[in-house]
N, C-alpha and C positions, 0 to 999 in steps of 0.2 A: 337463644344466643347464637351468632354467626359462629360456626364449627372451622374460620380458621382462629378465630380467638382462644376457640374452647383445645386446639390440638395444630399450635403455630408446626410444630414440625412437620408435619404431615400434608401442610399443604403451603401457600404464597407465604411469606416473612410477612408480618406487617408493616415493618421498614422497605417493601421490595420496591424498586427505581430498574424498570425495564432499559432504560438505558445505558447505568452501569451493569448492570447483569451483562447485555449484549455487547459493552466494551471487555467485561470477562470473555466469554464465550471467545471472542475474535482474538484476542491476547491466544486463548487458550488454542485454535485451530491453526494461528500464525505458527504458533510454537510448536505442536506435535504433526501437524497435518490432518487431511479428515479421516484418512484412514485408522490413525493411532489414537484419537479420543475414542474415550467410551462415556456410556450414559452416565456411569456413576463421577467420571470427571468432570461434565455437564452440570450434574446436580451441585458436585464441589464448591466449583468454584464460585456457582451463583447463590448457594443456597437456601434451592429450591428443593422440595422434593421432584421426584418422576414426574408422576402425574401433573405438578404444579408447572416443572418444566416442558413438558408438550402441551398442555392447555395455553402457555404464554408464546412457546414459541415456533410450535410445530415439531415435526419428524427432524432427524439428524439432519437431513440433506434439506431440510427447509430452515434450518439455523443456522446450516454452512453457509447458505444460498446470503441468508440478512447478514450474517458476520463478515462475510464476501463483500455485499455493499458497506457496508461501516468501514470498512479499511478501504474501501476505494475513495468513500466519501472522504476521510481524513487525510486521505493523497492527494486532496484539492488543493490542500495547502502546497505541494509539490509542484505543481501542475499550474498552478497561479501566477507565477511571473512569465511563463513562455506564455498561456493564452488570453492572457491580462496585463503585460507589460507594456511600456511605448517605449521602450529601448533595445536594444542588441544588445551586444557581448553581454553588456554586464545584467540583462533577463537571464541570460545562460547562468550565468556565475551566480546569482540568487540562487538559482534552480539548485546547482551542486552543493553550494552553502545546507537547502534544506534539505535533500538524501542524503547528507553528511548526518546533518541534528537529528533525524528519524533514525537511520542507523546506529547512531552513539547512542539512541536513546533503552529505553527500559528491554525492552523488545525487539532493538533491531539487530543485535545478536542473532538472530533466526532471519536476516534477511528480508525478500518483500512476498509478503503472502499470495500476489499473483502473481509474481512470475512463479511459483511453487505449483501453483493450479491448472500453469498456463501447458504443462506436463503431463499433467494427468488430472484433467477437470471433472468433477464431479457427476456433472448434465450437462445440456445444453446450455443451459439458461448463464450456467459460472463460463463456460466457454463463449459465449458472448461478451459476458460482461468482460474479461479479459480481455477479449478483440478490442473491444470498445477500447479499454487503456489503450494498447498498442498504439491504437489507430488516432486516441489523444496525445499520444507523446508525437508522434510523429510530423501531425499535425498543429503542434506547438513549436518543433522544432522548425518546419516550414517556415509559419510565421515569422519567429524571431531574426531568422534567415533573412527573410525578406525586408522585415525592419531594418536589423543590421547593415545588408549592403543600399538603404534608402538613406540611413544616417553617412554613406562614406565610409565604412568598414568592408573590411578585407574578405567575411564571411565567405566562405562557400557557396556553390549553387544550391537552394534549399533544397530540393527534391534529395539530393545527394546528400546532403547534409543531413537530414531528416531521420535516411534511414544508418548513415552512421552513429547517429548521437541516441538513435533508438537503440541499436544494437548495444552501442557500449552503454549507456545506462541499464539496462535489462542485464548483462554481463554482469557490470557492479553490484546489483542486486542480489543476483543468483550468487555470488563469488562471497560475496559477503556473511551467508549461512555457514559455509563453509572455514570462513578465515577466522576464526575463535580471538585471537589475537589482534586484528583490525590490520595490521603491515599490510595484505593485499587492499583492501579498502582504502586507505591511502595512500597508498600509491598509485590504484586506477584514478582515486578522484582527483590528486595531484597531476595526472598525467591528460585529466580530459581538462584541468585549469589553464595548463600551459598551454594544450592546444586551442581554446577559448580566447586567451589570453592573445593570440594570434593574429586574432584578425584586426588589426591596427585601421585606424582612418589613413586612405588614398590619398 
């Protein structure tokens, strides 16, 4: 008889979905950090045993590294109207609408997991993929820029623009961990609508 049958607790669930597990895990690193999980948090939340848990997902700093990407990969949705739009201002104004809905959501009480890493990254490999954001938003922001003042909008020079609208979204982010109450959170995001809201057709 296969011996996770014969002694489920001790090893894989027979119900186990490596996917929710790894949506646990990322929940669980967003929320503490990787310095403050421990293994037996790990095993918790997925429930898995040790052993079941490093046979499925590796060393801490190899399950930080996958929960890293699964929250980057679900900030596609973030990230999808500036380098998928055919619009100006109002790609922007999606853009804030969805750090709004991430924020208010289950989880974003604890802000955004990379700008948290972006501080003090684990290896190399999380401080790449970090860059890598940056250097998405940034270069989303360009874009839209660029669309924007094609459509007759007021927009900014994108390069400038780019790295303003990086800073203050990475601001909001960080600030957001912080604001328990959400008042600072809307009010940066209210205050990057109005300035959005700006750039009018010429």
């Amino acid at each position: 008889m296969n011996s996770e049958s014969e002694a489920p607790r001790s090893g894989r669930p027979l119900t186990f979905d490596r996917a929710e597990a790894l949506g646990r895990l990322m929940s669980l690193f967003w929320r503490i950090g990787f310095d403050g999980v421990t293994q037996q948090q790990m095993a918790t939340v997925t429930g898995l045993s040790t052993s079941s848990l490093y046979n499925s997902f590796g060393t801490k700093a190899e399950i930080y590294r996958e929960a890293m990407s699964e929250y980057l990969r679900r900030m596609q949705f973030v990230l999808d109207p500036l380098e998928r739009g055919n619009r100006g201002r109002e790609d922007v104004l999606e853009m804030l609408a969805r750090i709004e809905s991430v924020l208010r959501g289950p989880d974003g009480g604890f802000g955004c997991m990379a700008t948290m890493a972006m501080s003090a990254p684990v290896d190399e490999e999380v401080a790449r993929a970090t860059r890598r954001y940056r250097e998405r938003l940034r270069a989303g922001f360009c874009a839209v820029a660029e669309r924007s003042r094609g459509l007759g909008e007021s927009a900014p020079e994108p390069a400038m623009l780019a790295n303003v609208m990086t800073a203050a979204v990475l601001g909001t982010l960080t600030i957001a961990r912080a604001d328990a109450e959400g008042d600072e959170l809307s009010a940066h995001v209210e205050a990057l609508r109005s300035f959005v809201n700006g750039w009018r057709q010429q």
